[in-house]
C-alpha positions as CSV (number, residue, x, y, z in Angstrom):
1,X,-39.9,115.8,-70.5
2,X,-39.6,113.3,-67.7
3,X,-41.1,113.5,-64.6
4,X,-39.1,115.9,-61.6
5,X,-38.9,115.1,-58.3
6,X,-39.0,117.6,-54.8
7,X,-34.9,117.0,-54.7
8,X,-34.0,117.6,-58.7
9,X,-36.2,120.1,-58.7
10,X,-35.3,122.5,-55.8
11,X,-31.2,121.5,-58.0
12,X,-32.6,122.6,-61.3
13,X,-30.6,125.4,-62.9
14,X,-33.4,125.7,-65.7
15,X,-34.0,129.0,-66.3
16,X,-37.6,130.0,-65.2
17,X,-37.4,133.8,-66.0
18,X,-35.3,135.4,-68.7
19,X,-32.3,135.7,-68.3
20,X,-31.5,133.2,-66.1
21,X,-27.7,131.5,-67.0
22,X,-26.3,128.5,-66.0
23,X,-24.6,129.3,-63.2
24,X,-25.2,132.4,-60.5
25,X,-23.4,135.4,-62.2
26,X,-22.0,138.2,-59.8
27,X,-22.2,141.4,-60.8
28,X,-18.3,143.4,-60.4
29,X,-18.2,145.3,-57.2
30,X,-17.1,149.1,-58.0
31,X,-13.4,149.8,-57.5
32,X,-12.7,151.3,-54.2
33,X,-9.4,152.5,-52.7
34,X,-9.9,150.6,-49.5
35,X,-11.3,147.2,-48.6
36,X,-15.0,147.1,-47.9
37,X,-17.4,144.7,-46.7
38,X,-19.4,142.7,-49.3
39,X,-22.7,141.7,-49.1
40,X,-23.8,138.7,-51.3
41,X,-27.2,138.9,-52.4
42,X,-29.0,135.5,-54.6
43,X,-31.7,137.4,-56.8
44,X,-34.0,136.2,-59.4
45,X,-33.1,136.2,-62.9
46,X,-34.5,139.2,-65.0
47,X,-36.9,141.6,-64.0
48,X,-36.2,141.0,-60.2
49,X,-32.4,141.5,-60.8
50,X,-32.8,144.0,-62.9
51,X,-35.1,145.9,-60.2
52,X,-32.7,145.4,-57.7
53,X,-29.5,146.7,-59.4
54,X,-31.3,150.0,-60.1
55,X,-33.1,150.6,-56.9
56,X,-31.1,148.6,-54.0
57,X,-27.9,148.0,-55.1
58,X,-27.1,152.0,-55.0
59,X,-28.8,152.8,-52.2
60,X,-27.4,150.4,-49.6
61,X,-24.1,150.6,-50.9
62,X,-24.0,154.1,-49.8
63,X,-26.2,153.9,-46.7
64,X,-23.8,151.1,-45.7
65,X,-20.7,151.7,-47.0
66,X,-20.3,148.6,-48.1
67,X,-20.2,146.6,-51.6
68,X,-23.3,144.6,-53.0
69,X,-22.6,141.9,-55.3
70,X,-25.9,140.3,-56.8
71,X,-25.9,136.6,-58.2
72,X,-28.6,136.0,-60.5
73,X,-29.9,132.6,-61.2
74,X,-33.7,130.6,-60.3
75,X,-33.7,127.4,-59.0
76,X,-30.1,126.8,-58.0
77,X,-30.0,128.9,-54.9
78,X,-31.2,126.4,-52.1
79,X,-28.8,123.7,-54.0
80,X,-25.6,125.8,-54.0
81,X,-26.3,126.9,-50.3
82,X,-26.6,123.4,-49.4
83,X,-23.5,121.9,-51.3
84,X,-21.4,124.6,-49.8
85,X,-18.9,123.8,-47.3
86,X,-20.2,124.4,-43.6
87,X,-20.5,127.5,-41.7
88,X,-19.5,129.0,-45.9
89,X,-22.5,129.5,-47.6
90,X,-22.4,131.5,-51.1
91,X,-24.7,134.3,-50.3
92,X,-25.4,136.0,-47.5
93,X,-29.3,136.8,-48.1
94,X,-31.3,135.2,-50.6
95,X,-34.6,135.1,-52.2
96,X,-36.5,132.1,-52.0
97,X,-40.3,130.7,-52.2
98,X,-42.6,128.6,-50.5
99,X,-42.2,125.9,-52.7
100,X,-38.0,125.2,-52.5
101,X,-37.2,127.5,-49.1
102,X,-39.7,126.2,-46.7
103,X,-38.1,122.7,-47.1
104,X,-34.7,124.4,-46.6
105,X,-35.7,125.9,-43.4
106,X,-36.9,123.1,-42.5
107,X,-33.4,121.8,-43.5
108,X,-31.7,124.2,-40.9
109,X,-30.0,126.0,-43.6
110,X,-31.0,129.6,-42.3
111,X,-30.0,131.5,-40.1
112,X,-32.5,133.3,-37.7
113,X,-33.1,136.7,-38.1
114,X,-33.2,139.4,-35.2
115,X,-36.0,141.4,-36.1
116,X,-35.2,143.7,-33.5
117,X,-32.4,144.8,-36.2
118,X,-35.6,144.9,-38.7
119,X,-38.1,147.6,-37.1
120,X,-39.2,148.4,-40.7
121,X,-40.8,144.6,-40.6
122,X,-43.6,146.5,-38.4
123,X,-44.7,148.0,-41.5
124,X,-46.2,145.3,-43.4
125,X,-49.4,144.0,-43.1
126,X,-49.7,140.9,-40.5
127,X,-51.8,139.0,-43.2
128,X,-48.0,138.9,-45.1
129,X,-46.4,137.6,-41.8
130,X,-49.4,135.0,-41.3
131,X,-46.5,132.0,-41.8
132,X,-44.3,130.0,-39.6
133,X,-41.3,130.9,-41.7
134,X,-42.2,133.9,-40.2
135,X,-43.0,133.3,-36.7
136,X,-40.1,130.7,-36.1
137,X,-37.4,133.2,-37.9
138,X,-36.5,132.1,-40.5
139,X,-37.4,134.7,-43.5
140,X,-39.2,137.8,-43.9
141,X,-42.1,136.9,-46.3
142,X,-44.5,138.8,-48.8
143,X,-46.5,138.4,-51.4
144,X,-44.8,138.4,-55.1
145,X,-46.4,137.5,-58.2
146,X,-50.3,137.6,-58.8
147,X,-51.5,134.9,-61.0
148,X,-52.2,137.0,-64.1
149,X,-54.9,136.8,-67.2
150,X,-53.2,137.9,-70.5
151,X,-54.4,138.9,-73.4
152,X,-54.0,140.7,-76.8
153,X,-57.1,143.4,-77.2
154,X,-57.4,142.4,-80.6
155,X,-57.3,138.6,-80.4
156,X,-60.3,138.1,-77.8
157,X,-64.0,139.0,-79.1
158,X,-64.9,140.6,-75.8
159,X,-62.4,141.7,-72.9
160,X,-62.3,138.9,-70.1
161,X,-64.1,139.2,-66.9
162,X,-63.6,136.5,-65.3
163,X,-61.0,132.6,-65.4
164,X,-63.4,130.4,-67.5
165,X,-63.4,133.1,-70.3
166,X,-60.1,131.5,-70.6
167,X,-61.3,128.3,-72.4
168,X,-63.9,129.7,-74.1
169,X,-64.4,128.0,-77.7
170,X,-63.0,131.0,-79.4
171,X,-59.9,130.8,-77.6
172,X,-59.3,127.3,-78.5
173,X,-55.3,126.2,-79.7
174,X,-54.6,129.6,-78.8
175,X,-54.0,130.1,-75.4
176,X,-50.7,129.8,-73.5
177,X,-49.8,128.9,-70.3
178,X,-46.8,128.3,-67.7
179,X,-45.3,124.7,-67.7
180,X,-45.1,124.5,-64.1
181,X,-47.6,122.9,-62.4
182,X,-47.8,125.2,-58.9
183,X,-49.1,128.3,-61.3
184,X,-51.0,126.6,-64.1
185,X,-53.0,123.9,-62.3
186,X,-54.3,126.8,-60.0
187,X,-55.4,128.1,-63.0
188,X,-57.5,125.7,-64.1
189,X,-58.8,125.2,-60.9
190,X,-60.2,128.5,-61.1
191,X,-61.4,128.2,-64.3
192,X,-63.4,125.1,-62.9
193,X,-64.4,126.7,-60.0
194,X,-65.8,129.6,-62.3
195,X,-67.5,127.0,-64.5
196,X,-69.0,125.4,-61.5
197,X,-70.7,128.9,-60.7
198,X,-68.9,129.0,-57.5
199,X,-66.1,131.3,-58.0
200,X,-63.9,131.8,-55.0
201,X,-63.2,128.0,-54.2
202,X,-60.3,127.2,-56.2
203,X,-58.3,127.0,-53.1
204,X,-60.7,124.2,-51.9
205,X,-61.0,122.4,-55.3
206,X,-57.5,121.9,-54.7
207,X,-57.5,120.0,-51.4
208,X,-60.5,118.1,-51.7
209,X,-61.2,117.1,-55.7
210,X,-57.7,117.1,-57.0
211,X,-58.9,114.4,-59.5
212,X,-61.7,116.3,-60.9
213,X,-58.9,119.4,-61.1
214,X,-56.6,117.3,-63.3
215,X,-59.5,115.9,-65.2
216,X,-60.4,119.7,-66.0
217,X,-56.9,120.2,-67.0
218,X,-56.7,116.9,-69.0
219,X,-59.7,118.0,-70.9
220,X,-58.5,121.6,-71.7
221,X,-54.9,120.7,-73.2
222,X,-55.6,120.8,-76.0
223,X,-57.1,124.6,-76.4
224,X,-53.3,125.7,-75.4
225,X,-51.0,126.2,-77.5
226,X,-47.9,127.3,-75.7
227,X,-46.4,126.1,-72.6
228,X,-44.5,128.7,-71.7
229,X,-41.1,128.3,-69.5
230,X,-40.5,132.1,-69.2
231,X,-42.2,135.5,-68.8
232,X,-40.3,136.5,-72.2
233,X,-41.8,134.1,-74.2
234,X,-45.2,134.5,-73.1
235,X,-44.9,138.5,-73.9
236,X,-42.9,138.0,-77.2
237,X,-46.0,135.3,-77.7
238,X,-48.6,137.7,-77.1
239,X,-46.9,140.3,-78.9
240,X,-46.2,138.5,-82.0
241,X,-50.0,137.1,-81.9
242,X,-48.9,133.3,-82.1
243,X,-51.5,133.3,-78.7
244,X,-54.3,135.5,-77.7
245,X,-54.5,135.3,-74.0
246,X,-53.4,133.0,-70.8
247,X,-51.7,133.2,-67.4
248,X,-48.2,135.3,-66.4
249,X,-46.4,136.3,-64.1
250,X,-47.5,139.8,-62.9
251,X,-44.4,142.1,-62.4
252,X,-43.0,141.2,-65.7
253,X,-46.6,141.7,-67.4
254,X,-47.2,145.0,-65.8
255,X,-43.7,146.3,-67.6
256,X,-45.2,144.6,-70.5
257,X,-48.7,146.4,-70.6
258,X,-46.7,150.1,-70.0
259,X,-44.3,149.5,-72.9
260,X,-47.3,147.8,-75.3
261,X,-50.7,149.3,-75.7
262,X,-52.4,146.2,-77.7
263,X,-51.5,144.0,-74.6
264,X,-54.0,144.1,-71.5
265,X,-54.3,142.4,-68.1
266,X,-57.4,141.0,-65.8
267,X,-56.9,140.1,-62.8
268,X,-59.9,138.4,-61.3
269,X,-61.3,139.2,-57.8
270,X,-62.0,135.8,-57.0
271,X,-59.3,132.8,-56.8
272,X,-56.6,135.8,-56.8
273,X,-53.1,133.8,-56.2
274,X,-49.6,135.0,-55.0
275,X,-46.7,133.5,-54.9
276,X,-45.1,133.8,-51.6
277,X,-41.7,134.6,-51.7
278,X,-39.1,135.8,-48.8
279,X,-36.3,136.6,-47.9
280,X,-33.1,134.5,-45.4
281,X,-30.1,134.6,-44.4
282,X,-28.1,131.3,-45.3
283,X,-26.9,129.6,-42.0
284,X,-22.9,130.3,-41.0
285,X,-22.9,133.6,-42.7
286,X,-20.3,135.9,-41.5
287,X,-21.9,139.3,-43.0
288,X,-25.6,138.6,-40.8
289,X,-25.6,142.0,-39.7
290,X,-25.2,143.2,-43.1
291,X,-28.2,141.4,-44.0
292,X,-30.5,142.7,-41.3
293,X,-29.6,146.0,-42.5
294,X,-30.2,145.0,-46.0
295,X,-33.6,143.8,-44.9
296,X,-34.8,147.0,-43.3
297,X,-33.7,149.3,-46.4
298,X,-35.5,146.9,-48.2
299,X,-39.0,147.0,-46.4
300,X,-38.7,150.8,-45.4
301,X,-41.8,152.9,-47.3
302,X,-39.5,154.7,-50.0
303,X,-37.9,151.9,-51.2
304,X,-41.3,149.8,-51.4
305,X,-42.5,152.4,-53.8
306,X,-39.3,152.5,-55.6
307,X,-40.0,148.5,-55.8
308,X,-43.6,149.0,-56.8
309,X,-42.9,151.7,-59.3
310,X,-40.9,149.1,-61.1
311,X,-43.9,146.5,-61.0
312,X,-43.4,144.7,-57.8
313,X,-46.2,144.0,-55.5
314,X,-45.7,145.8,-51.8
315,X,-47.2,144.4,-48.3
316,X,-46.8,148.0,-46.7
317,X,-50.8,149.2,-47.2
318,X,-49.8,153.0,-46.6
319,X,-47.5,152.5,-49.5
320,X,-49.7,149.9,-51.8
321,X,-52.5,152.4,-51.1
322,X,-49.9,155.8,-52.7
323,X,-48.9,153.6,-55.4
324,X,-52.9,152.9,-56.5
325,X,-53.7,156.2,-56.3
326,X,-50.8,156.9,-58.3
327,X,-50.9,154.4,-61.0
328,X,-54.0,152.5,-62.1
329,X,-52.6,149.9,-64.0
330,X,-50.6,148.7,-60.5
331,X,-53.7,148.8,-58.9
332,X,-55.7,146.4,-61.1
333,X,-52.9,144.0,-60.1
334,X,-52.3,143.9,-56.7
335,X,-54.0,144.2,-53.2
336,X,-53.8,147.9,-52.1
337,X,-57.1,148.3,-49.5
338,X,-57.2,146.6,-45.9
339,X,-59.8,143.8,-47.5
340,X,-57.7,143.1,-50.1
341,X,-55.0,142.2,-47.9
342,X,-57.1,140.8,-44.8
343,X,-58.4,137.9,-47.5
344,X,-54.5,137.8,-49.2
345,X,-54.2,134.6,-51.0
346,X,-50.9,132.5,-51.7
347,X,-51.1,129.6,-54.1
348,X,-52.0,126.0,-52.3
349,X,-48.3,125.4,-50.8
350,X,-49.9,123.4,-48.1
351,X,-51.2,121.4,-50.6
352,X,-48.3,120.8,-53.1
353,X,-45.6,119.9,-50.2
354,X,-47.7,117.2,-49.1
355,X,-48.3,115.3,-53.2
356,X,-45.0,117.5,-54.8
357,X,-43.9,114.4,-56.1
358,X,-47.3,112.9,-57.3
359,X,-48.6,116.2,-59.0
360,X,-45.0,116.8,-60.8
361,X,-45.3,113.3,-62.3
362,X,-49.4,113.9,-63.3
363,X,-49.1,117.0,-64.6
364,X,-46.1,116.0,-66.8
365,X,-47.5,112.7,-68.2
366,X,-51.3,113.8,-68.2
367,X,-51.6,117.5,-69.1
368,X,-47.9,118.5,-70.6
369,X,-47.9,115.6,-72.5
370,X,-51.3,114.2,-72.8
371,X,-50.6,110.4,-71.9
């Protein structure tokens, strides 16, 4: 695997979740007897599509009266926007992160969004809305994925209580773990920040002894087993006991743990990481006002529990705090009290713009492959 950098990263069409084909795929609108408007939504691959065919796609398309098509894909959103001709883009509201969008706001190529057409916005907690993206425009953030300690019941000794109780000798060449650095070298940051009895500092680790992080790292390849590239394979992993336990991707995991009793989740209450994903509205879109609308369907209360129910985190606290009292599995996951989301933690994306190059390049040559 040779080293990535910022530009052929954010081009990549790999596919990070299952499911994820080569190019975007658009779903068929239904027939209809007379023109409508179409909104083009980017979506990620897999669970994320899948969540938002059942629960969106229906439900605007009759609130609206328009036609949703959905293109599925990962990495290749931010590329395709950008290679499109101007004032043209392919979507008109995509899903993005920290790590590739930022940069592409940055970029100019969103829009900026009239919140006034976005009330339902009021409903999240301001800890989600903490972020220049934010405050400049240019998305509508929240908090995704939950970093995520797997494991098979009958493959650990004792249940987990805490990150280090991932390298523990017995777990040794059987653990697995993402191959992307911005998930798994937060991981072992934790780990080392468990293992240096001072649980909580991960996040500092990170800024200040990044060498001793990759050290930690470096000396703890060998007890994994599996790099992962995708949710699937970590599940099928766990499933089919060729590993006993290591980080995911929490929506997909929570499915995972409904559907398969054997499989079980921990997530700790210290070093807790999200990834920060939100949503824009591609620059020179012609459908903008179709997208604000999208927006607030999207963030109103009933279709943040329909979200949740299907294993997605939610920043509205009235809703996270129905959906904990209604499902305790959901609620080991993700925050759902007003600490929880006062202390809300992304993962270090201050951090990884400013050495994205450097840390792709170490964590390929040092940890993937051990040179």
């Amino acid at each position: 695997m040779s080293p990535i950098s910022r530009r052929s990263f954010l081009q990549t069409s790999a596919g990070a979740v299952a499911g994820v084909m080569a190019g975007c795929q658009p779903s068929t609108p239904p027939a209809s007897s007379k023109a409508k408007r179409e909104l083009r939504v980017f979506v990620y691959a897999g669970s994320h599509e899948k969540t938002m065919r059942e629960v969106f796609v229906p439900r605007f398309e009759a609130a609206a009266d328009a036609t949703v098509t959905l293109f599925s894909g990962w990495w290749d959103a931010i590329a395709k926007i950008k290679t499109a001709p101007a004032n043209s883009p392919p979507f008109d509201l995509t899903i993005t992160d920290a790590t590739q969008g930022f940069p592409a706001a940055r970029e100019g190529l969103f829009a900026k969004i009239d919140f006034a057409h976005v009330p339902n916005h009021k409903l999240m907690t301001p800890a989600a809305l903490d972020t220049w993206v934010f405050r400049d425009g240019f998305g509508l953030p929240y908090p995704d994925s939950v970093m995520t300690f797997a494991y098979h019941k009958k493959l650990v000794t004792s249940p987990p209580t805490r990150w280090s109780d991932l390298f523990d000798s017995d777990l040794a060449g059987k653990i697995g773990l993402y191959n992307s650095f911005y998930m798994s070298l937060y991981t072992f940051a934790a780990a080392l920040a468990d293992a240096n009895g001072k649980p909580g500092t991960a996040h500092e680790l990170m800024k200040t002894q990044t060498d001793e992080v990759f050290k930690y790292a470096q000396d703890h390849r060998k007890a994994v087993k599996l790099w992962w590239p995708t949710s699937t394979d970590m599940i099928l992993a766990l499933n089919d006991k060729a590993v006993s336990a290591g980080n995911m991707h929490s929506p997909e995991y929570l499915q995972a743990i409904r559907e398969k009793p054997e499989l079980a989740a921990l997530v700790p209450e210290h070093d807790r990481a999200m990834v920060q994903v939100f949503w824009a509205i591609p620059a020179g879109t012609k459908n903008q006002d179709l997208a604000e609308s999208a927006l607030d369907l999207m963030f109103g209360d009933a279709m943040q529990l329909e979200f949740a129910r299907h294993g997605m985190a939610t920043a509205l606290p009235e809703t996270a705090a129905r959906m904990a009292a209604e499902d305790p599995d959901w609620k080991t996951f993700y925050p759902h009290t007003d600490e929880q989301f006062r202390t809300l933690k992304y993962y270090p994306y201050d951090v990884y713009a400013e050495h994205w190059d450097e840390f792709a390049d170490r964590w390929d040559r040092t940890v993937l492959r051990g040179n």
